[in-house]
N, C-alpha and C positions, 0 to 999 in steps of 0.2 A: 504494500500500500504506500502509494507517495501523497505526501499530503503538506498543509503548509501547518506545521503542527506547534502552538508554543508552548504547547503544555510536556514539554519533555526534558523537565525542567527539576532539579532535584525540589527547590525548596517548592514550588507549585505544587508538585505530587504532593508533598507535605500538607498541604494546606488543602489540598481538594480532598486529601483520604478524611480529614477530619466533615464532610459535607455528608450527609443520608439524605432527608428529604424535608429540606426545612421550607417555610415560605413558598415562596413564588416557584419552587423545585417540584412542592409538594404535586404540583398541577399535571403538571410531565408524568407522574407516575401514577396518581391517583386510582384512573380510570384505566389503566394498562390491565389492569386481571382478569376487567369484564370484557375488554378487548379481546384478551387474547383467551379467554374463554368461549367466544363466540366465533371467533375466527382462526384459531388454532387447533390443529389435531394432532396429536401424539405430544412427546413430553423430552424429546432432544432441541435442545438449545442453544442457539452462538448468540456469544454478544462480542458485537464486532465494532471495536473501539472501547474494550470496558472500561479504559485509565484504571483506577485503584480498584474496579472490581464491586463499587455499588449496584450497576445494572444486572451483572453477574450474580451478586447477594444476590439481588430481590427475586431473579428467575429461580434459584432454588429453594427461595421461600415460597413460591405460586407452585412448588411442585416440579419444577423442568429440570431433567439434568442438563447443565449449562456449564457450559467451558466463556472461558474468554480470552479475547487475544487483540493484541492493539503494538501499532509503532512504537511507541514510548518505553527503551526502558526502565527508566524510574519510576513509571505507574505499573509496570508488569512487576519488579520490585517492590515496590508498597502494595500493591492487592496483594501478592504470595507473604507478605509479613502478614497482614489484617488476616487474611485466609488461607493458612498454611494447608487446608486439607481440599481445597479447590483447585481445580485445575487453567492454568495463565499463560498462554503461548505468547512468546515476541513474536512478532512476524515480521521480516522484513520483505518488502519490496512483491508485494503481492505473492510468495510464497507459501503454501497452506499446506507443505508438505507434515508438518507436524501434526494436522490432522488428522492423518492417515486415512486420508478419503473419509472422512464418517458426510453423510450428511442430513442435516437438521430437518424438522420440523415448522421450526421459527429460528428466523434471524432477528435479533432486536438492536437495532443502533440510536442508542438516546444521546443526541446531541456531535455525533461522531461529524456529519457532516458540517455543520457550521464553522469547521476552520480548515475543508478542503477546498481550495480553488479548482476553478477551468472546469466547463461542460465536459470538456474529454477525460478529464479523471476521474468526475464524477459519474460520469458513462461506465467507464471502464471498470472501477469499485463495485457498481450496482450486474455489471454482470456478472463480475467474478461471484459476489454474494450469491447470483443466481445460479452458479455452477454449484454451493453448496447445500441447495437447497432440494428436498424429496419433493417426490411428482407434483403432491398435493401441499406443498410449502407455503409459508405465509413469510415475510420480511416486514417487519412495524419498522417504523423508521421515522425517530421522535428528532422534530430541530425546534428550531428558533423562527419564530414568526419573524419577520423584517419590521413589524413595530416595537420589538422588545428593543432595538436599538434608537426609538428615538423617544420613552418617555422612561418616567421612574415607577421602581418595583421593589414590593419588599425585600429583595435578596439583589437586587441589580442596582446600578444608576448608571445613567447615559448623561447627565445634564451639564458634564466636563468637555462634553465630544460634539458639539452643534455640527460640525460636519456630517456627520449621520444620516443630517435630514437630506442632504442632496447624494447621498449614496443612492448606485442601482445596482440592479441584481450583477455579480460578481463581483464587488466592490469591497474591500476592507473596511469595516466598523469596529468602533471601539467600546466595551462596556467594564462595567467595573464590578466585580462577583463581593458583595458585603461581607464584614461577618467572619471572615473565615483567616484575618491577618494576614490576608497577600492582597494590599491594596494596587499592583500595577493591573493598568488595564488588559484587560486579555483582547486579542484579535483576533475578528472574526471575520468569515466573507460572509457577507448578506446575497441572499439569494431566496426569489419569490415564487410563489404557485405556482404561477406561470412557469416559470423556469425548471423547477423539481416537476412540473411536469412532462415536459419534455427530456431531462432525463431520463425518466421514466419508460417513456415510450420510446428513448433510443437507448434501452437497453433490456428492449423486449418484456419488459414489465407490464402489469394493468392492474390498475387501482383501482382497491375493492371499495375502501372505504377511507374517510378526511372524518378528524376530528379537530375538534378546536375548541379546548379546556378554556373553560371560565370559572371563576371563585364564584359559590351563593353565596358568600356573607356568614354562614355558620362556620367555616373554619377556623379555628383556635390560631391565627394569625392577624397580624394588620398592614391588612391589603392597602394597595397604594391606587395601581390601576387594574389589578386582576379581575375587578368585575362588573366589568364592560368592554376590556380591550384580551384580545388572547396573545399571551408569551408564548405559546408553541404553537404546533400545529401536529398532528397524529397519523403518519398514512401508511394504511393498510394494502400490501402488493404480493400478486402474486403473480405465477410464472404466465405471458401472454398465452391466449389459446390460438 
């Protein structure tokens, strides 16, 4: 996987293993269960880009046996400390020989694309993913809406970065992850529906289903803009027929 990665970072790792599912996080994962309850079958699982292996946790608390594997080695280091009894491949350079062929049921990447540049990588990623995936496979594939980069959020702020607002899809944005004592801004490429849909479809994909998390108010949080505006976006794909 070539990617434009800044989180491969010793003290980042640091800082993002201490992150579960606080705040504005919460929303991204919330509704994942009933997702992929509904549109998931069997119980093998990648998570492809785990960093410290939160995404990873959570699938083998839904039940899935879940491997994880990502560019970064400092986050494939800090998830095997946090989870010494899960399993954490490095991968470099689109390599999946350590897989030993297995392939999944569900691919889940939460948040992995948001700091890949160029349609052609992102093409390329979503196929290979599709190489690893059984007949009847599903790929969720959790990012960042392109409004989380231009207001403020319980666990985010943007309001250092006015540039933002004249960003377009493939464009570098900048936000700032609260909370967690790694106050540099992390960099992202913004990249919109439109766009990830045509990813999509050029790399032989077809989307099942879009969701877009919003806070009701009863959360044990406080929301800033989570409810009225959506930080992520949720899409459900599977192999073209």
């Amino acid at each position: 996987m070539e990617n434009f990665n800044c989180y491969d970072d010793a003290r980042r790792a640091e800082a993002y293993a201490r992150l579960e599912f606080p705040g504005t996080y919460y929303l991204a994962y919330r509704d994942l269960p009933e997702i992929m309850a509904e549109h998931v079958t069997g119980q093998t699982a990648l998570d492809f880009g785990c960093g410290t292996g939160r995404s990873t946790r959570f699938l083998q608390k839904c039940g899935f046996d879940a491997v994880g594997i990502d560019i970064a080695e400092s986050m494939i280091k800090k998830a095997r400390e946090i989870d010494p009894e899960g399993i954490y491949y490095l991968i470099e350079n689109g390599d999946f020989r350590p897989l030993d062929n297995r392939l999944f049921n569900l691919i889940l990447s939460v948040f992995t694309f948001d700091n890949i540049p160029t349609m052609a990588t992102k093409i390329k990623l979503f196929r290979d993913m599709t190489g690893l995936l059984k007949s009847d496979g599903k790929i969720i594939s959790v990012v960042s809406s392109p409004r989380i980069y231009l207001h403020e959020w319980a666990s985010f702020s943007t309001k250092d970065y006015p540039e933002n607002q004249l960003a377009r899809s493939g464009d570098i944005v900048r936000i700032i992850i609260t909370g967690i004592g790694d106050n540099r801004p992390v960099e992202d490429i913004v990249w919109t529906d439109e766009s990830y849909r045509e990813v999509y479809r050029q790399a032989g994909l077809e989307t099942v289903a879009v969701y877009e998390p919003l806070a009701d108010g009863s959360e044990p949080y406080e929301w800033v803009n989570e409810t009225k505006i959506n930080p992520w976006v949720i899409y459900v794909l599977r192999k073209g027929v």
